[in-house]
C-alpha positions in Angstrom: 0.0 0.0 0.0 1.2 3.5 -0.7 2.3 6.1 1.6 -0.4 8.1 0.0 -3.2 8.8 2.5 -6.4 11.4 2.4 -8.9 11.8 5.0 -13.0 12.3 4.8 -13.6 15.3 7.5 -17.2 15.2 7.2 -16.9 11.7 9.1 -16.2 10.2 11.9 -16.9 6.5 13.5 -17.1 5.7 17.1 -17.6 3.2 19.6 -19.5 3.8 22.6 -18.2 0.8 25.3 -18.7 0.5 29.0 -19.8 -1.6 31.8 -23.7 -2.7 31.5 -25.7 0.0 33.1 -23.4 2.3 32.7 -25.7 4.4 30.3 -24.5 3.4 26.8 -27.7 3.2 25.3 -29.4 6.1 27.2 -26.6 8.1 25.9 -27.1 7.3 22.3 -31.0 7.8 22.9 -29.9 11.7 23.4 -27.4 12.1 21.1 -30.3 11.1 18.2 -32.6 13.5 19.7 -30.6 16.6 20.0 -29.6 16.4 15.9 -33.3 15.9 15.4 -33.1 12.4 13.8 -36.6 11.5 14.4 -39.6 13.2 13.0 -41.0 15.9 14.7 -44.6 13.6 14.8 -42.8 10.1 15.7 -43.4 8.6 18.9 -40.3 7.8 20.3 -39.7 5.1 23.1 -36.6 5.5 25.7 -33.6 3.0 24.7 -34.8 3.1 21.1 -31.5 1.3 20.5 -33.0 -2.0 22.6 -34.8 -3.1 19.3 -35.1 -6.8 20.6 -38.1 -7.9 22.9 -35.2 -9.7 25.4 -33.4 -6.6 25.4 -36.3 -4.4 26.2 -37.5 -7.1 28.9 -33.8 -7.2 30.6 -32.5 -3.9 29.9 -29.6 -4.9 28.7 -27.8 -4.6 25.4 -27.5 -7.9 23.1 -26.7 -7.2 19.8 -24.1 -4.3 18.8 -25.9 -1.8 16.7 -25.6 1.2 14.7 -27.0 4.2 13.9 -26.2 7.8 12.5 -26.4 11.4 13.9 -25.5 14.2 11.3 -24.6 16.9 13.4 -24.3 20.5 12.4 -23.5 22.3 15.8 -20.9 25.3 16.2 -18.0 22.7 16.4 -19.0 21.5 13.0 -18.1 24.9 11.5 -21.0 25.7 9.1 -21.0 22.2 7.5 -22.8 18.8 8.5 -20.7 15.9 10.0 -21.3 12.3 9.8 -21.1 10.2 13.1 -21.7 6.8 12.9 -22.3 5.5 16.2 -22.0 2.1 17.1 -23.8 1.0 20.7 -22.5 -2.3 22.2 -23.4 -4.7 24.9 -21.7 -4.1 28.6 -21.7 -8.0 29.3 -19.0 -10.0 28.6 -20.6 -12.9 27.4 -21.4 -10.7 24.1 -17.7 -9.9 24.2 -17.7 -11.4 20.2 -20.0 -8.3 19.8 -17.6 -5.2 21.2 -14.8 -6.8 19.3 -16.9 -6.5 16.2 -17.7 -3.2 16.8 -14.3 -2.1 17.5 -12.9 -3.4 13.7 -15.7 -0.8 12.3 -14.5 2.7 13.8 -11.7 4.7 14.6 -12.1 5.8 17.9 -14.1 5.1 21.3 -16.1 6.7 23.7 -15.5 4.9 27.6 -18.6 6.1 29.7 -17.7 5.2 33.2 -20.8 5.1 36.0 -19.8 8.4 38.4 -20.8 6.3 41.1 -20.0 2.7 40.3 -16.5 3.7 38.6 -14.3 1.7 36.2 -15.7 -2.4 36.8 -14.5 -5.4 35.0 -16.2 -4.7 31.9 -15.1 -1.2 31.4 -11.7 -3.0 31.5 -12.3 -6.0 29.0 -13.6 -3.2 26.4 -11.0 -0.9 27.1 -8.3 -3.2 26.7 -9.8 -4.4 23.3 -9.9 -0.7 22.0 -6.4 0.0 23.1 -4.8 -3.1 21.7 -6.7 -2.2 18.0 -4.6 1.7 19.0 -8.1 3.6 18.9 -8.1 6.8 20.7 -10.0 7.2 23.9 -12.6 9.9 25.1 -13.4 9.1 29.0 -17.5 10.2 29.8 -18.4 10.0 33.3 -22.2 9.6 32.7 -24.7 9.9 35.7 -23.0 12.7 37.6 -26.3 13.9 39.4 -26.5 10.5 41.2 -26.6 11.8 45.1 -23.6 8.9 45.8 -21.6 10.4 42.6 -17.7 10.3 43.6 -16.6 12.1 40.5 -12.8 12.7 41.1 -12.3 9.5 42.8 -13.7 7.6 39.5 -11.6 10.1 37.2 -8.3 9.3 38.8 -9.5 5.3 38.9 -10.5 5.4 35.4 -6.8 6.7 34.6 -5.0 4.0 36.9 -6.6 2.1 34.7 -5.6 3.2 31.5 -2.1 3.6 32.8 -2.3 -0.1 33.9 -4.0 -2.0 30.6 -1.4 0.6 28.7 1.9 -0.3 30.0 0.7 -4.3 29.8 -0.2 -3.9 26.1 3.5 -1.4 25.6 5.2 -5.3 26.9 3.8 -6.7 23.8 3.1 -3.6 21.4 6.4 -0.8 21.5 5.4 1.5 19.3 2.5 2.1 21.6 2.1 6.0 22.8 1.7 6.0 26.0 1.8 10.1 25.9 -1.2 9.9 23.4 -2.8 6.7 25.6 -2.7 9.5 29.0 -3.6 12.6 27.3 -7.5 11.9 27.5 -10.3 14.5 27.3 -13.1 14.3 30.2 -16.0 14.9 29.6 -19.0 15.1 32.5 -22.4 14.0 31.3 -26.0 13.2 32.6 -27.3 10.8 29.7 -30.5 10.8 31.1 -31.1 14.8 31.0 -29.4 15.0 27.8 -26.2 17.2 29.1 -22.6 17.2 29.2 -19.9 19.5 30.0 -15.9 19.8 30.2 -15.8 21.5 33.3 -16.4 19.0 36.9 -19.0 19.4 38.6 -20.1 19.3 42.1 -20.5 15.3 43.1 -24.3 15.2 42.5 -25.0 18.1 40.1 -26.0 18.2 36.8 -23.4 19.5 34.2 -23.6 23.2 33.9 -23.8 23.1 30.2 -27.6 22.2 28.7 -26.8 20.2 25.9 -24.8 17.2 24.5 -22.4 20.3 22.3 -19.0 19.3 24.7 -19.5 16.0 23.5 -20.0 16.2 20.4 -16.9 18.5 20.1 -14.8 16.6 21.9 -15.9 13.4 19.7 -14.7 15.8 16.3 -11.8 16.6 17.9 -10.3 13.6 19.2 -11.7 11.5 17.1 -9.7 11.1 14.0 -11.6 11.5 10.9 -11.3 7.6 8.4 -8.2 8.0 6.5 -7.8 6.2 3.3 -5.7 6.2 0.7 -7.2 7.7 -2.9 -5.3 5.4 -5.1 -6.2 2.2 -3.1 -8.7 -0.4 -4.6 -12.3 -1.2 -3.1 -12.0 -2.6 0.4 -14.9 -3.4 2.2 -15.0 -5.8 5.9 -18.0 -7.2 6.9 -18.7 -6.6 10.3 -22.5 -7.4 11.0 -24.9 -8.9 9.2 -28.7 -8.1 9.2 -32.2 -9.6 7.4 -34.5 -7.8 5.6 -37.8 -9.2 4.7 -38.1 -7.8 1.0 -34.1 -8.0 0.5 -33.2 -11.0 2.3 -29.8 -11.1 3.7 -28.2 -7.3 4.3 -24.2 -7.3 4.7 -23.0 -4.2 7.1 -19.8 -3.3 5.7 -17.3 -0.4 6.8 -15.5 0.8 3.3 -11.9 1.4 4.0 -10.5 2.0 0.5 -12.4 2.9 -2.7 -16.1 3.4 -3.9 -18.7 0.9 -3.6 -21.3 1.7 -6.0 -25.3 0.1 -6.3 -25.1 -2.4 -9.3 -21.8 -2.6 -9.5 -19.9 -6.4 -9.9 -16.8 -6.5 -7.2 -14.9 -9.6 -6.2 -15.9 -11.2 -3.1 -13.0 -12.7 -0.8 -14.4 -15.2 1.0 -13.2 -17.2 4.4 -11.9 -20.4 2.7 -9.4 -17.7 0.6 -11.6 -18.0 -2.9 -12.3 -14.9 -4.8 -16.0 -15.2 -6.3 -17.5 -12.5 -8.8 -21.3 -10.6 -7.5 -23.4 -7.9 -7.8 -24.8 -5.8 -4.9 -28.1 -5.3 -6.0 -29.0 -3.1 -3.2 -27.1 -0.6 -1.0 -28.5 1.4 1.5 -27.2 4.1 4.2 -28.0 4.5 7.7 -30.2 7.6 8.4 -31.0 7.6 12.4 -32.5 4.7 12.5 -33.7 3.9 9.0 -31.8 2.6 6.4 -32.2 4.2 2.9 -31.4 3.3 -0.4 -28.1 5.3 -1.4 -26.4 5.4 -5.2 -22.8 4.7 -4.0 -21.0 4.9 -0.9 -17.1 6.2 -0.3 -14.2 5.4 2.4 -15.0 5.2 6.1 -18.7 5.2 5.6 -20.9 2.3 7.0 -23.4 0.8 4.9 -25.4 -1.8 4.0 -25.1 -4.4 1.0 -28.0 -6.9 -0.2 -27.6 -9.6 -3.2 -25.4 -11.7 -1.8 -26.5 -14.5 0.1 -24.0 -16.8 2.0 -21.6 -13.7 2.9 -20.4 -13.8 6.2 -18.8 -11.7 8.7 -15.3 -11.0 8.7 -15.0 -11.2 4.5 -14.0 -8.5 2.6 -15.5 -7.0 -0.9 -12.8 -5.5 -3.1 -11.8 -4.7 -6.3 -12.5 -7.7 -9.8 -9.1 -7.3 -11.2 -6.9 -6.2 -8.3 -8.3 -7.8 -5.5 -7.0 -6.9 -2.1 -9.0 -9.0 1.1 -8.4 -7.5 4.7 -7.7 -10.3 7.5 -11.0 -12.1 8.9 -12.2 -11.1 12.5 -10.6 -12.4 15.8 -12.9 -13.7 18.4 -11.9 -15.2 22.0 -12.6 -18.7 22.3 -15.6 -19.7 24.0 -15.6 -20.7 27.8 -18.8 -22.3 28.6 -20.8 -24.9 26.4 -24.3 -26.5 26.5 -25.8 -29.6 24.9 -29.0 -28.7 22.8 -31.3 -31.3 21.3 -34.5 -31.9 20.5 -37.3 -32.8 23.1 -37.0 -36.0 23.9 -39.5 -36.0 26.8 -43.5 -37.7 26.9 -45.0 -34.7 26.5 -43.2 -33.3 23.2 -45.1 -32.3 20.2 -48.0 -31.5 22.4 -47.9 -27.2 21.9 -49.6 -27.0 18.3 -47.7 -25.6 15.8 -44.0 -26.1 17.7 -41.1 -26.9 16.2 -40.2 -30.2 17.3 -37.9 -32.2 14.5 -34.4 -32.2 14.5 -33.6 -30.6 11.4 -35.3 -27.4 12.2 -33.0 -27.0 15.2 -29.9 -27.7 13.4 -31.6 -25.3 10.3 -32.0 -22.4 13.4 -28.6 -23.0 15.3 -26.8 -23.2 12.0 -28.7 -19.9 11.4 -27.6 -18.3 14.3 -23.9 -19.1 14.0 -24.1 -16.7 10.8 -24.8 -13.5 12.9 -23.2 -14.7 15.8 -19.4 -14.7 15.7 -18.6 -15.8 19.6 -20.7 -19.1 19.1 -19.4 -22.7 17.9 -21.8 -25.6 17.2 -20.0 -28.8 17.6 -21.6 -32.7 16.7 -22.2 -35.3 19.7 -22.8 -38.7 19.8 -26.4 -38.1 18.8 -28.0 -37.0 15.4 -30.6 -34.8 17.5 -28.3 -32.9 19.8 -25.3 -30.7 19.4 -23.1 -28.9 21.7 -23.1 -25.1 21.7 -20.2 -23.2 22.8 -20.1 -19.3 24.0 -18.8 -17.0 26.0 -20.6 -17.3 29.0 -24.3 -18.5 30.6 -26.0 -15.6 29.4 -25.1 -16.0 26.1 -26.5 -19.3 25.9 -29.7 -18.7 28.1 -30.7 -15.6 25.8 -30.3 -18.2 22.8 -32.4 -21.1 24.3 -35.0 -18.8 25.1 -35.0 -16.8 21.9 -35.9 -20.3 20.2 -38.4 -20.9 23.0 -40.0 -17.7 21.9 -39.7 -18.8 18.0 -41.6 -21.8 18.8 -39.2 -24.6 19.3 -39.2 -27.5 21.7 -35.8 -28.2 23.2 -33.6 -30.2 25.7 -31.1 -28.0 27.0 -28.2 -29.7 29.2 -26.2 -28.4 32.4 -23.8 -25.6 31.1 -20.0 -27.5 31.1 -16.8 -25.5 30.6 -14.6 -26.1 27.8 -11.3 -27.9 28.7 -7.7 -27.6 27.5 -5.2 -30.1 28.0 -2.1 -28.8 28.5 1.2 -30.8 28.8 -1.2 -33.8 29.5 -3.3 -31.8 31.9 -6.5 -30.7 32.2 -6.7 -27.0 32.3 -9.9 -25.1 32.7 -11.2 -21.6 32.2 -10.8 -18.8 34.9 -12.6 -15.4 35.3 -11.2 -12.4 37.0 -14.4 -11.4 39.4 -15.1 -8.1 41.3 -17.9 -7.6 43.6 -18.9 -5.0 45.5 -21.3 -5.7 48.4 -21.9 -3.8 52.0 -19.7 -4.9 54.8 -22.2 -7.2 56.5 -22.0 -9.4 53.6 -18.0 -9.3 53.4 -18.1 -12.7 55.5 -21.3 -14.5 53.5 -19.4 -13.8 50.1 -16.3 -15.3 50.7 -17.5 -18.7 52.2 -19.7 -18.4 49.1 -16.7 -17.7 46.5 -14.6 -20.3 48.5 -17.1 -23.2 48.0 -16.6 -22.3 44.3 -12.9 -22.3 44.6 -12.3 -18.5 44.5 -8.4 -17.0 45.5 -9.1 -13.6 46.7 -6.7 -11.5 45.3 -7.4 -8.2 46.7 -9.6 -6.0 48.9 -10.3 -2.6 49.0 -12.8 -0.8 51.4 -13.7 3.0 49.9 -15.1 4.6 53.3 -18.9 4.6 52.1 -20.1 1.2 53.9 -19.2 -0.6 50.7 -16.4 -3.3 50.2 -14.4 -3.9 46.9 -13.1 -7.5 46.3 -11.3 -9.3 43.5 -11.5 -12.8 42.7 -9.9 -15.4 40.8 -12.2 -18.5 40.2 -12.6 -21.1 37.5 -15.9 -20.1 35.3 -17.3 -23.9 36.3 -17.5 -21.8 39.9 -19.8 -19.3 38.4 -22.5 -21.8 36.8 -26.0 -20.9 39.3 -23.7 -18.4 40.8 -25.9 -15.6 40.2 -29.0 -16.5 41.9 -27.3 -17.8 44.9 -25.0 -14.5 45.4 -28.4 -12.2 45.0 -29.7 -14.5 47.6 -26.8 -14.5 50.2 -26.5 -10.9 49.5 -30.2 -9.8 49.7 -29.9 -8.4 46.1 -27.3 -5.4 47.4 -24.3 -7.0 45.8 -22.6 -6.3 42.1 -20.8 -8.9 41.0 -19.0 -9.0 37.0 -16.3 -10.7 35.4 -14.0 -11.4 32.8 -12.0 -14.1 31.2 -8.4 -14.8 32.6 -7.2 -17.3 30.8 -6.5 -20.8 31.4 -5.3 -22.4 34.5 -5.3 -26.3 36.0 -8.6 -28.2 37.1 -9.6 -27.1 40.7 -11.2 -30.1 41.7 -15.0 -31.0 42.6 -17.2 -27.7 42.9 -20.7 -28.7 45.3 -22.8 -26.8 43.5 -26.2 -28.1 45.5 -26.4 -29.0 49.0 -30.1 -30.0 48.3 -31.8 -33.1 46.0 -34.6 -33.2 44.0 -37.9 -34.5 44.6 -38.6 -36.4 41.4 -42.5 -37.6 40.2 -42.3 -41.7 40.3 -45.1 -42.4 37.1 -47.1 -39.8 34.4 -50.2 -38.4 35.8 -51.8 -35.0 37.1 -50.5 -33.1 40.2 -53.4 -33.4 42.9 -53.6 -31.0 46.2 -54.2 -33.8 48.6 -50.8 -35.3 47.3 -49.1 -31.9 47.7 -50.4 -31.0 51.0 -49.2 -34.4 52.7 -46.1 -33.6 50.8 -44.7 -30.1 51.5 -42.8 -30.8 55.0 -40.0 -32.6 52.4 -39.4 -29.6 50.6 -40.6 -26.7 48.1 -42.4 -27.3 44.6 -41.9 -26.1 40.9 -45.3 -27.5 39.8 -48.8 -26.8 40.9 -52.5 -28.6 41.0 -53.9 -29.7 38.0 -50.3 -29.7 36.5 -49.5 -32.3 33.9 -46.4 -34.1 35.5 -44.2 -37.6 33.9 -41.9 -40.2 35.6 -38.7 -38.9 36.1 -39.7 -35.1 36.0 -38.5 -33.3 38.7 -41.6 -31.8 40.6 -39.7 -29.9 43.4 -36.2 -29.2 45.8 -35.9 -32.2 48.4 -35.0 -30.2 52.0 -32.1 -33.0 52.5 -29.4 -33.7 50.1 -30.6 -36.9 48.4 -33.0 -36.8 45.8 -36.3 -38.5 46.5 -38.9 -39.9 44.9 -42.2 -39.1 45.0 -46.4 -39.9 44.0 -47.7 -36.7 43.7 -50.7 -38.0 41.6 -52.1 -39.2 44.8 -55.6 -38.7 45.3 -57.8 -38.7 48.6 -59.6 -42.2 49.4 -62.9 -40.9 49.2 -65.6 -42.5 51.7 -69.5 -42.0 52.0 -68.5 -40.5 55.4 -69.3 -36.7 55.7 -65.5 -35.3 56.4 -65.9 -33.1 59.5 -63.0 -30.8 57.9 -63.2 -30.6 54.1 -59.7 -30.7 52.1 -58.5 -27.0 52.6 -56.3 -25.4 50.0 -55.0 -22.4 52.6 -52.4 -24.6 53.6 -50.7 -25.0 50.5 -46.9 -22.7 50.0 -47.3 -21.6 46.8 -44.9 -23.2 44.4 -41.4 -21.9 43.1 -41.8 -20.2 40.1 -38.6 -20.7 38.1 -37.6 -18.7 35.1 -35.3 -20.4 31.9 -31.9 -19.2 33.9 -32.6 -20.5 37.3 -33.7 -23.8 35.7 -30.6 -23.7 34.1 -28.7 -23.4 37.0 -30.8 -25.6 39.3 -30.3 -28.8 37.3 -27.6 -31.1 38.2 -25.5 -33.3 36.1 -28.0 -36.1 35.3 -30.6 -33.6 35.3 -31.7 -31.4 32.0 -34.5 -28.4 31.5 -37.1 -29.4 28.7 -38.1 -26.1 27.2 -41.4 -25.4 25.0 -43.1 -22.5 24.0 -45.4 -23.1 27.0 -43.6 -24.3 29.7 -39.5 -24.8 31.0 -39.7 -28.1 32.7 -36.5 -29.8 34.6 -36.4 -33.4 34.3 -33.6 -36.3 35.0 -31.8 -37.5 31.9 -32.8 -41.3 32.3 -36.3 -40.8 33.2 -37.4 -44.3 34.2 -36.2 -44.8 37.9 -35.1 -48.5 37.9 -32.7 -47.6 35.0 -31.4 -44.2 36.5 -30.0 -46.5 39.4 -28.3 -48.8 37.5 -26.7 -45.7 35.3 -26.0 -44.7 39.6 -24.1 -47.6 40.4 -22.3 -47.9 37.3 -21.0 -44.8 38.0 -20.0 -45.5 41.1 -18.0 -48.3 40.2 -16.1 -46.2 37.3 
C-alpha cells in the first residue's frame, strides 16, 4: 500500500463501550434527539437502540448496533458531520460483539458510572480498544447521582488506562503511552441529555444544557477515516442483518475505494476464494432507518444486499486487483451446552411447535451466521449438538429466543470447555469483582470459596461498601448468580472477565439440596401436595401435567427423593368433619429459563417449550437411573 493517505472530515466513527448499566444506550437515545433524527410527529420510546423484545425485557444490550447522527452544531463549522455510532453490549458474554464493533470505527467513547466507577467490563472493552490503538474519550455519565464520587472515578479510570497501557507497551512498542494518558473528560448526565468539560459538584447536573461538549470533543479527538485515494475497493463485513423484501443485508465499513449500487466487485471469502457478485441493493444509515443510497465512499458504514451466504469478517474488493483485509478475531468460548430436540413424553403437544431435529440444526446453523462468539459442535447423537459461548448468558438468551420462535428443546447443564495442556487438564478462569456492604463481606467469601475463589485483593472506599477481587474457575460461576443475589439480599454487584486458562480445581458442590422427582405420568393433585410439602418446596402446581422422572420440586435434604404426587384422597361415603382445605398450601417456586438452568444437576436437564421450561432427570425411568447410579460408582 502506498504512503499516500487522504482523509473524509465530514466523518467520523465511534464506539460507545462501557460496563452494563453504565448508560450506553441512554446516551445514544440523546445524542439522536438533540440532531433531530426523528420526525418531529414520531413517537419515540426511551432506549430506542434495545430493538429486541429480550433486550427491552432485561434492559440490557444484546446485539451491537448502529446508527447515525448528522450533526451540524458550532464545532461543525457551518458544514454537517457524519457520526456513525456504534452502541454495544456491557456484558462480557457478548464480548464477540464489542470486538466487532471495535474493527468498524476509529475511535471510542469509555462512559464510566460516576458512582460505580471503572468495573470489569469497562476494562475488557478498554483493553480491546487500546490493543486495535483507537483513541480514547473518558464520559463519566450519571454525575447527578446523590452517591456520585466524581474525582475518585476520574483518577480510577486513569490507573486504569495507565495499567491496561503499560501491559499492552510489553507486547506492542510502538504504543504512545503520551497519546494513551492525554485523554479529554467529559461530564455527562445521559438521562437529562447534558454534558460539559468542566467538573461538577458530586451530584450536580453538568452546567452546560446540551450534548455540544461532547459532540466536540468526539470531532476533535476522534480522528476522521483515512484512506488512501489510489487504493482499490475494500470493504469488511462486520454485521450482518435480514431484511424481509431483501433477504440477507451485509454491514460493511468501506476502507478504500467506492462501492457503488449495481456494481460487480470480487468477493474474498473465508476459505481464501475470490467469487465475482453484484450488490443489488445498497442502503445508508439515516438515524434509525436505512435508505437506499447510489454509491457509498471510504469510512462510511453501509449496507449491501444480493449476496447470500456472505459472512462476517470477509471482505469486498476490487475484480481485477483484489486486495482481502484479514478475517475477524474472536476469543474462544468458555462455557458450552448440549441442545437437542425434546425427547420428553409430552413433546409435540404445543400446536404448531417446532419439534424435529432438522429445524433445530436449520436455526442453530442460522444463528452461527450472525453470531461470531458461538461454535456448534456434533455429539454422539444425530438430535443434539453442543453449543459453545462465552458465557451462561449467552446461551440462556439463545435457548430462550428459540423458546420464543416456537421450538421444543432439551437444554443440558452448562460445562466449561477444557484444554489439556502438557497432559493436563486445564480449565477456564474469570477475574471477578464484587462490591457488596460490609455485612455481607463474610457470607461472600464462604460463598466464592465453596466455588474455589483465590481472593486477590480487597479494598474498602469509606462509604459502607467493600471492593473485592476474585480469581475462580468459570465452572465456579455456573448458578452463581442466583445464589450471590440471595446471600446478599440483592445489594451486591458482582461482573467478570475471562483470565485465561489455569489447571482443574477439583469437585465444585454446586447443591447442597436433592430433588424431589415424580415416580409415574399423571396429574399433580392437592391432597398429594399437601401431605407432601414438609419434604421440601415445589416447581409444579395442582392440575399440572407431571411424567416419571420429571422433577416436581427441591428435596430439603441432600438426596434426591422420589415421590407420588398424583395421589388422590380415598374418598368415603363418610361426611368429612374438615373438608380438604387449600390455605395450607406454599405456593410453588416459580422458576424462570436461567434459574432452571442453574438448578439442574449433572443427570438432570431443562425441557423447554413454547409453553412451559420443565427440569427433568436424563434417564427418566427410575429403575434404570439407578443402574446408570451404580455404574457410575464403580467407574
Amino acid at each position: 500500500m502506498s504512503e499516500n493517505t487522504a482523509q473524509r472530515a465530514d466523518l467520523r466513527n465511534v464506539a460507545i463501550v462501557a460496563h452494563v448499566d453504565h448508560g450506553k444506550t441512554t446516551i445514544v437515545d440523546a445524542m439522536l434527539q438533540q440532531t433531530h433524527a426523528f420526525s418531529s410527529h414520531g413517537e419515540v420510546e426511551e432506549r430506542v437502540m434495545d430493538s429486541g423484545d429480550l433486550e427491552r425485557e432485561k434492559g440490557i444490550t444484546i446485539l451491537a448496533k448502529n446508527t447515525t447522527v448528522f450533526y451540524d452544531g458550532p464545532a461543525a463549522n457551518g458544514e454537517t458531520i457524519t457520526i456513525n455510532v456504534i452502541d454495544t453490549p456491557g456484558h462480557a458474554d457478548f464480548g464477540g460483539e464489542v470486538e466487532r464493533g471495535l474493527s468498524m470505527v476509529d475511535g471510542v467513547v469509555l462512559l464510566v458510572d460516576a458512582s460505580e466507577g471503572p468495573l470489569p467490563q469497562t476494562r475488557f472493552v478498554l483493553r480491546k480498544a487500546l490493543e486495535a490503538k483507537l483513541p480514547v474519550i473518558v464520559v463519566v455519565n450519571k454525575v447527578d447521582r446523590p452517591d456520585a464520587r466524581i474525582e475518585e472515578v476520574v483518577s480510577d479510570t486513569m490507573d486504569l488506562l495507565l495499567g491496561l497501557a503499560s501491559d499492552i507497551a510489553e507486547d506492542n512498542p510502538d504504543l504512545d503511552l503520551d497519546a494513551v494518558l492525554d485523554v479529554p473528560v467529559v461530564y455527562a448526565s445521559g438521562k437529562a441529555g447534558r454534558a460539559s468539560t468542566d467538573q461538577p459538584a458530586n451530584g450536580e447536573l453538568p452546567d452546560n444544557e446540551d450534548l455540544e461538549p461532547l459532540f466536540k470533543t468526539i470531532i476533535e479527538h476522534i480522528p476522521a477515516p483515512s484512506y488512501n485515494p489510489e487504493g482499490v475497493l475494500q470493504a469488511h463485513v462486520t454485521n450482518l442483518d435480514a431484511s424481509p423484501f431483501l433477504g440477507r443485508l451485509a454491514l460493511l465499513r468501506i476502507f478504500n475505494g467506492t462501492l457503488k449500487k449495481g456494481q460487480t466487485v470480487a468477493w474474498a471469502r473465508q476459505d481464501g476464494t475470490i467469487k465475482s457478485v453484484r450488490i443489488s441493493e445498497l442502503l445508508a444509515t439515516k438515524g434509525l432507518d436505512r435508505v437506499p443510497a447510489e454509491s457509498a465512499g471510504p469510512g462510511e458504514i453501509v449496507a449491501v444486499a444480493g449476496i447470500e451466504d456472505i459472512t462476517i469478517g470477509e471482505t469486498l474488493t476490487d475484480l481485477e486487483n483484489p486486495e482481502p483485509l484479514p478475517l475477524i478475531t474472536v476469543d474462544d468460548p468458555a462455557i458450552s451446552m448440549t441442545i437437542g430436540i425434546n425427547t420428553s413424553p409430552l413433546a409435540g403437544r404445543v400446536k404448531g411447535a417446532k419439534v424435529t431435529a432438522r429445524q433445530v440444526k436449520d436455526r442453530l446453523d442460522k444463528e452461527l451466521i450472525g453470531n461470531v462468539s458461538l461454535k456448534i459442535l456434533p455429539t454422539q447423537r444425530p438430535d443434539a449438538w453442543e453449543v459453545q459461548g462465552r458465557g451462561e448468558l449467552a446461551l440462556a438468551i439463545l435457548v430462550e429466543q428459540m423458546r420464543r420462535e416456537g421450538f421444543e428443546l432439551t437444554a443440558g447443564k452448562p460445562q466449561v470447555v477444557t484444554k489439556t495442556v502438557d497432559g493436563k487438564v486445564h480449565e477456564p478462569y474469570e477475574h471477578m469483582t464484587i462490591d457488596v456492604p460490609e455485612e455481607y463481606l463474610g457470607a461472600v467469601t464462604q460463598l466464592m470459596a465453596g466455588r474455589k475463589g483465590r481472593m486477590e485483593g480487597m479494598s474498602n472506599h469509606g462509604t459502607g461498601w467493600v471492593r473485592m477481587e476474585f480469581k475462580v474457575p468459570s465452572r465456579g460461576l455456573i448458578g452463581f448468580r442466583t445464589k450471590f443475589l440471595t446471600d446478599t439480599r440483592g445489594a451486591g454487584i458482582a461482573s467478570s472477565y475471562a483470565d485465561g486458562y489455569e489447571p482443574w480445581a477439583g469437585e465444585i458442590e454446586y447443591r447442597t439440596n436433592g430433588s424431589m422427582v415424580a415416580d409415574r405420568a399423571g396429574v399433580v393433585t392437592p391432597f398429594a401436595m399437601i401431605n407432601l410439602q414438609e419434604r421440601g418446596s415445589f416447581f409444579v402446581e395442582p392440575t399440572s401435567e407431571v411424567y416419571e422422572g420429571m422433577i416436581v420440586g427441591e428435596n430439603s435434604r441432600a438426596d434426591d427423593m422420589d415421590v407420588n404426587i398424583t395421589k388422590e384422597k380415598k374418598l368415603t361415603n363418610m361426611r368429612a368433619a374438615s373438608s380438604e382445605t387449600f390455605e395450607n398450601l406454599t405456593p410453588p417456586r416459580k422458576l424462570t429459563l436461567e434459574e432452571c438452568l442453574e438448578f439442574a444437576r449433572e443427570d438432570e436437564c431443562v425441557e423447554v417449550t413454547p409453553e412451559a421450561i420443565r427440569i427433568r432427570k436424563v434417564v427418566l425411568d427410575a429403575n434404570e437411573r439407578l443402574k446408570v447410579a451404580r455404574q457410575r460408582a464403580r467407574a
